[in-house]
C-alpha atoms as one frame of an Amber mdcrd trajectory, in Angstrom:
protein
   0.000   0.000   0.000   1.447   2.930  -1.509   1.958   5.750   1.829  -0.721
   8.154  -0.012  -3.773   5.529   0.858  -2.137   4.331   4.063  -0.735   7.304
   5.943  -3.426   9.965   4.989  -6.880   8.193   6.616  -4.532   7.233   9.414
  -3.422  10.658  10.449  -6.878  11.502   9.883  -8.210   9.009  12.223  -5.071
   9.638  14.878  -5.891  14.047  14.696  -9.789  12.787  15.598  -8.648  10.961
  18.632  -5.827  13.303  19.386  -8.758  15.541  20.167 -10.860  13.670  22.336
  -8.812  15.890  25.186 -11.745  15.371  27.991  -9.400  17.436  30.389  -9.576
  20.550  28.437 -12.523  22.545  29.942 -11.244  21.526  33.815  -6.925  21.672
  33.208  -6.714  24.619  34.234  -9.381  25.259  37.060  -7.567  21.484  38.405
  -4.159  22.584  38.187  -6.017  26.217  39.952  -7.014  23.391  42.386  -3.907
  21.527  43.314  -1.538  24.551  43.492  -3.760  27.228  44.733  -2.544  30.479
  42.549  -2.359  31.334  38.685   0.640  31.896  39.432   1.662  28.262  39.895
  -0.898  27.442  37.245   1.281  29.518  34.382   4.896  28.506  35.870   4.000
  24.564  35.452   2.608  26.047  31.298   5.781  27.607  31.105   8.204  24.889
  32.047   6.767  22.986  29.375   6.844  25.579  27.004  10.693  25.964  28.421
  10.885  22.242  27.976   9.500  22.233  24.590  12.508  25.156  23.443  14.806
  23.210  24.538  13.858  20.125  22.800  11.940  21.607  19.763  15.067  22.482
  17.014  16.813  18.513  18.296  13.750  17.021  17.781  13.011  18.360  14.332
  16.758  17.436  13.182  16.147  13.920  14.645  12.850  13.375  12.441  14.117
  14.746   9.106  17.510  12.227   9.930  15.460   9.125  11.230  11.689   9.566
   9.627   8.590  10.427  10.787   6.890   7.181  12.075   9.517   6.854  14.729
   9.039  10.984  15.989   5.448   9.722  15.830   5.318   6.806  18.176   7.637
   8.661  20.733   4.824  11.930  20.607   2.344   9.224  21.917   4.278   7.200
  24.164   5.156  10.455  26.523   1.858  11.848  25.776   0.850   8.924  27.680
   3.229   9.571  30.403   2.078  12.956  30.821  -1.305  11.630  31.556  -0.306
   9.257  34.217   1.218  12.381  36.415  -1.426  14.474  36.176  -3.494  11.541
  37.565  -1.117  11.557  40.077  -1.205  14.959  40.466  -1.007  16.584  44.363
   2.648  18.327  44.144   3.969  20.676  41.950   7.077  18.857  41.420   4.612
  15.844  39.544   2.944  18.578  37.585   5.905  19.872  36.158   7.367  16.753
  35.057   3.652  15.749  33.479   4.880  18.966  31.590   8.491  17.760  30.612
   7.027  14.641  29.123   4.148  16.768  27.383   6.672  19.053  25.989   8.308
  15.973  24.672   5.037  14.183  23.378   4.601  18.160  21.266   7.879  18.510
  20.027   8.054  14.885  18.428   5.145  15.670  16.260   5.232  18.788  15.901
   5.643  19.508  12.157   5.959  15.562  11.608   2.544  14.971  10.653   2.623
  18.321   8.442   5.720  16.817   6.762   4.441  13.245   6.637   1.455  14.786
   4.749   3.494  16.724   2.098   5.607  13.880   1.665   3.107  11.168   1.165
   1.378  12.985  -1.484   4.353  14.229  -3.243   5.161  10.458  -3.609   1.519
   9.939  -5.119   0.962  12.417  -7.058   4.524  13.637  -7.998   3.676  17.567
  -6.969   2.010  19.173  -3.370  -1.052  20.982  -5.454  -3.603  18.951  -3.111
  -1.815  19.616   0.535  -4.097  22.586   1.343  -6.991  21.140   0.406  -5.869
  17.337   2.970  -4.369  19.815   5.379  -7.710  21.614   5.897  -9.235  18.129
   6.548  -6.633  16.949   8.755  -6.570  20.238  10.730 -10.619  19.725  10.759
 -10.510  16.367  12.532  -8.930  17.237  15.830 -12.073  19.954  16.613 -14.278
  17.138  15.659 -12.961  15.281  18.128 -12.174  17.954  21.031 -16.272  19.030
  20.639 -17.518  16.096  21.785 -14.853  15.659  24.218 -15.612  19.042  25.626
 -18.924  18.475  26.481 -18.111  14.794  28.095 -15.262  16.251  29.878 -17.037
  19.184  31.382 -19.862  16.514  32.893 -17.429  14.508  34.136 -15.126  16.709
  35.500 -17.627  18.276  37.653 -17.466  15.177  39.433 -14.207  14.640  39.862
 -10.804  16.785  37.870  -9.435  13.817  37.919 -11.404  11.907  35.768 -11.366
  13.364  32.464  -7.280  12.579  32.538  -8.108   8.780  33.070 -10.651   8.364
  30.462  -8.119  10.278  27.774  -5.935   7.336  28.353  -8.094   5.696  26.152
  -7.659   7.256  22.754  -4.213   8.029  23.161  -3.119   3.673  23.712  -5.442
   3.680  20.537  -3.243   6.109  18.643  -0.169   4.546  19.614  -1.282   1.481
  17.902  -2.159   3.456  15.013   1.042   4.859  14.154   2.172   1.433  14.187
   0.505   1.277  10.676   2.237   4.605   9.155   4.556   4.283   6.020   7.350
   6.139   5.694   7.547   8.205   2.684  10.039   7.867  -0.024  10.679  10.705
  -2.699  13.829  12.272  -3.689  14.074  14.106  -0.472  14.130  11.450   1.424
  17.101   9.771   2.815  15.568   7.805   6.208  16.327   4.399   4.084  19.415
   5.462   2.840  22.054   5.671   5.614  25.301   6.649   3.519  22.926   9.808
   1.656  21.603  11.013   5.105  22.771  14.698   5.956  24.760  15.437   8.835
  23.213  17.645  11.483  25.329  20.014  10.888  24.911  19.992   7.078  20.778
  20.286   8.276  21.114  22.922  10.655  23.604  25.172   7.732  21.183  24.447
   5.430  18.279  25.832   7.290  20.089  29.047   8.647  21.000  29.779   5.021
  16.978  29.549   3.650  16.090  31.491   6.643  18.079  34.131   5.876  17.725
  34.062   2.311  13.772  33.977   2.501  11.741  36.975   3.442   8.488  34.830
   2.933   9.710  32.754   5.419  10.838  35.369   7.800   7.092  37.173   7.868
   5.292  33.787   8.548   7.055  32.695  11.591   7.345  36.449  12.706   3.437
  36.373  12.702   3.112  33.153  14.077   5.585  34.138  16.917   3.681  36.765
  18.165   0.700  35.553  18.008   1.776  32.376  19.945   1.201  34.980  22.635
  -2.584  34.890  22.155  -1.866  31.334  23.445  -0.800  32.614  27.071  -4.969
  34.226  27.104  -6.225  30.605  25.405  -4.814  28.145  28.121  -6.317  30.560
  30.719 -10.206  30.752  28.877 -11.868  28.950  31.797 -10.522  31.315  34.247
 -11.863  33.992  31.811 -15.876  32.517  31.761 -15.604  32.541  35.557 -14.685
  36.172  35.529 -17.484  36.782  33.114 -20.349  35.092  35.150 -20.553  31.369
  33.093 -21.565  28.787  35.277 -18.593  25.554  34.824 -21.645  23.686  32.997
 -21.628  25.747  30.497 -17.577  25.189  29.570 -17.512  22.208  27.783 -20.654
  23.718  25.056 -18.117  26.578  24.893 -15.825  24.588  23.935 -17.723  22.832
  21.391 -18.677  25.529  19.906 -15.466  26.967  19.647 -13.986  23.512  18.106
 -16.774  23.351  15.913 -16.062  26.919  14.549 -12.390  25.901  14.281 -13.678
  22.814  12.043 -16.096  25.329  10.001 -13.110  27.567   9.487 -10.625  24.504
   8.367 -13.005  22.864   5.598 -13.616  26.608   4.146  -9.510  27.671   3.969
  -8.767  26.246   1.153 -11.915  27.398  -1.053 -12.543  30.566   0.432  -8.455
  30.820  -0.390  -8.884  30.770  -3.804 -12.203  33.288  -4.006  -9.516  36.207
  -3.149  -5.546  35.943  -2.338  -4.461  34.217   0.676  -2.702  37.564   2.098
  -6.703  39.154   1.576  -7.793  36.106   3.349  -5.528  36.285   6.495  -6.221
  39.919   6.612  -9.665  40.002   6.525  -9.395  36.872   9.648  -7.500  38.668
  11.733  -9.928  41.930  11.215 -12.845  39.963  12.013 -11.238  38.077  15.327
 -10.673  41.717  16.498 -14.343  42.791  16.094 -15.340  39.790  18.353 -12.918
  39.570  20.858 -13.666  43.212  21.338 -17.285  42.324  21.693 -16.830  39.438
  24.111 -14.745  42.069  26.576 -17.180  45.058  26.960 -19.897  42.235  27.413
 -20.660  39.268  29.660 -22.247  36.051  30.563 -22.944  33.391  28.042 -23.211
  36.669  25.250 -19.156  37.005  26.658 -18.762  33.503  25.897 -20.326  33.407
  22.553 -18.427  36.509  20.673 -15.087  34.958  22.079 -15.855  31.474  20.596
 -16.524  33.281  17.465 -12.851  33.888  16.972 -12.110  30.663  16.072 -13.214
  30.041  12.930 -10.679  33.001  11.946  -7.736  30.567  13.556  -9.634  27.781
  11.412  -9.355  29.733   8.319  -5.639  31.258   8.905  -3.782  28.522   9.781
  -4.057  26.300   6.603  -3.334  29.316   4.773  -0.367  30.137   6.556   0.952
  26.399   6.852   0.674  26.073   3.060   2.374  29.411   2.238   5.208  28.106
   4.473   5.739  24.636   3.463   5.196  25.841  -0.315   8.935  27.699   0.750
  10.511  24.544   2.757  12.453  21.509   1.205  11.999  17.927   2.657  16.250
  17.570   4.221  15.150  20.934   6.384  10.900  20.922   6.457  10.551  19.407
   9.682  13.961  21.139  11.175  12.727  24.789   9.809   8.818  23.578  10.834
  10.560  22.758  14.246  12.078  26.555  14.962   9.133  28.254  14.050   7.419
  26.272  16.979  10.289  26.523  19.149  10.201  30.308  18.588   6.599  30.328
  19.637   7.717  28.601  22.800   9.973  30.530  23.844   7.941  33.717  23.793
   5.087  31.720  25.397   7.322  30.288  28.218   8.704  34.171  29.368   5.764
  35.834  29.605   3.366  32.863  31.134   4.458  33.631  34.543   4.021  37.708
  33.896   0.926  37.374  32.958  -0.007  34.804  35.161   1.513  37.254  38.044
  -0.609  40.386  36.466  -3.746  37.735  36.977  -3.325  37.400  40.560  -2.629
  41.094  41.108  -5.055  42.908  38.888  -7.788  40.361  36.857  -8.102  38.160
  33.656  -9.595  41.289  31.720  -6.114  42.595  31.475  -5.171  40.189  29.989
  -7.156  39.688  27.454  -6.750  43.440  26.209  -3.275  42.695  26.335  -4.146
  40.223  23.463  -6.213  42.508  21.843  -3.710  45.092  21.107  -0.851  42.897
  20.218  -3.042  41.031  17.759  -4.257  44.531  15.816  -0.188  45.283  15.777
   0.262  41.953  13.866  -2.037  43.109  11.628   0.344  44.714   9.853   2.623
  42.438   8.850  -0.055  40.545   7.047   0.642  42.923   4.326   4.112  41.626
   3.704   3.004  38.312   2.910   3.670  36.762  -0.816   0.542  35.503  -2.454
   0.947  31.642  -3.100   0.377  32.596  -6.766   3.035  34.859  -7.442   5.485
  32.338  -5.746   5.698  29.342  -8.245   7.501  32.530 -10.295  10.802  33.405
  -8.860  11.340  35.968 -10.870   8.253  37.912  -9.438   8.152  39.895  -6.348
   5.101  40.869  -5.347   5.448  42.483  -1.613   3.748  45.428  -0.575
């Protein structure tokens, strides 16, 4: 079976029950639990995030020198460790290392199943024309998953934290048979089967620094996806946010659903609403729209609070395919994964330093801070959207098209 018709339905399957995160609406308010202070809550975030620096760039190198599958099956075995501390849960010192092995479960697949998708249909199809179109899919399977898991995990979590953690066990042994199954690609590229034509790291890492430096297109889309990353910080804290706002805990995990299901909306329409205008149109009009609600949601409240917020998300459904495509239309398969892996290590490390500010600024002042916080950086990053090349106007390299 060619790695087209076997890898593809599998990492669609594997994103669906990589979202079946029952802890999601409760993490935070059970973490807020067992350490008292949003303070503690935001250090134990940020010594992943820390964690996941470190480890991001090494990680990245390893995958595009030893494959994909292997990066794979490692993301789910400490994914599954992660889980067993926070059942265990009652010190700080368990949380954080629930973090380490989280940050280790995210950096071995992070960018591996966006490079194991390019790949695979490269080798099927000999060119990456469909990868927005399978990417919006694939990036549309993990809210499908994380809405009904939402809901579940807000019932059940009102009985006990605890038990949402236990039950995600489930899907995540599941997945870890799964990736069993995965093929590694082959295309020219491609050197995991070929020991004697494998880069060297440093020959990876050289090669990477060069196309960074030489690519402005490259530059702007992990500049905006940097900064944003800090919208993140605001994200992990949302249930602390419907409290302030007046939403009774029942209502979280329909939030949540909501929210996943406007991601999904937003994922299946990328690609054609992409090609109805140009993709730097696209991301501009998103990120003009997110404003407008989050805006809404803070100079409201109750469930109305709730609602504008979750709105949002189907611009972060829309921009993301857009942006992954534009990126990986720039990348080459000996430094996809490596350049895929800085971008998200970058992201990290602006999420890890300011976590425990703004989890500080929580305790002193209120969540409402923060969020404006968000607000103004985003309408900065605005800007920059501007800058982007359209995908069209880069299968020319002889055409420059920025503004």
């Amino acid at each position: 079976m060619t790695p087209f018709k076997r890898n593809i339905p599998l990492i669609y399957i594997t994103s669906f029950l990589g979202g079946l995160e029952f802890a999601l609406p409760i993490k935070v308010l059970y973490l807020q639990q067992e350490l008292l202070t949003i303070f503690y809550v935001t250090l134990v975030l940020a010594i992943k995030t820390g964690a996941t620096f470190a480890l991001e760039l090494p990680t990245g190198i390893i995958t595009d020198r030893w494959g994909r599958k292997l990066s794979l099956l490692l993301s789910s075995i400490f994914g599954i460790l992660s889980l067993i501390c926070y059942l265990i849960g009652q010190y700080l010192l368990i949380f954080l290392l629930a973090a380490v092995c989280s940050a280790i479960a995210q950096t071995t697949a992070s960018g591996t199943s966006t490079s194991l998708v390019y790949e695979s249909l490269a080798q099927i199809q000999g060119k990456y024309t469909s990868f927005k179109r399978v990417q919006s899919i694939n990036y549309a399977m993990w809210p499908i998953g994380a809405s009904i898991a939402s809901v579940v995990g807000s019932y059940i979590g009102a009985i006990n934290y605890r038990l949402p953690f236990l039950l995600m066990l489930f899907p995540s042994t599941i997945v870890l048979l799964l990736r069993f199954k995965l093929v590694e690609p082959q295309t020219s590229e491609n050197h995991v089967n070929d020991p004697d034509s494998r880069p060297t790291i440093s020959d990876t890492c050289r090669n990477s620094i060069n196309l960074l430096r030489s690519n402005r297109q490259v530059r702007i889309i992990i500049l905006i996806g940097v900064f944003s990353y800090i919208g993140e910080i605001s994200h992990q804290l949302k249930p602390v946010y419907f409290q302030f706002k007046g939403i009774a805990i029942s209502y979280f995990g329909y939030l949540y659903a909501l929210a996943f299901i406007a991601v999904f909306a937003g994922s299946v329409l990328s690609d054609p609403l992409s090609k109805r205008m140009t993709e730097r149109h696209l991301l501009i009009s998103c990120a003009v729209f997110s404003q407008i609600v989050t805006m809404s949601s803070i100079l409201t409240t109750g469930l109305l609070s709730g609602l504008f917020l979750i709105c949002s998300s189907f611009s972060w459904g829309v921009t993301w395919p857009v942006l992954s495509d534009l990126l990986n239309n720039e990348l080459e398969g000996n430094n996809r994964t490596t350049i895929l892996s800085f971008d998200n290590m970058m992201k990290m490390l602006i999420f890890a330093i300011l976590s425990p500010v703004y989890g500080y600024l929580v305790d002193q002042f209120n969540i409402l801070q923060l969020y404006l916080l968000d607000w103004i950086i985003a309408g900065v990053l605005i800007l920059p959207l501007f800058w982007i090349r359209n995908e069209q106007s880069a299968a020319d390299p002889g055409v420059s098209s920025y503004i």
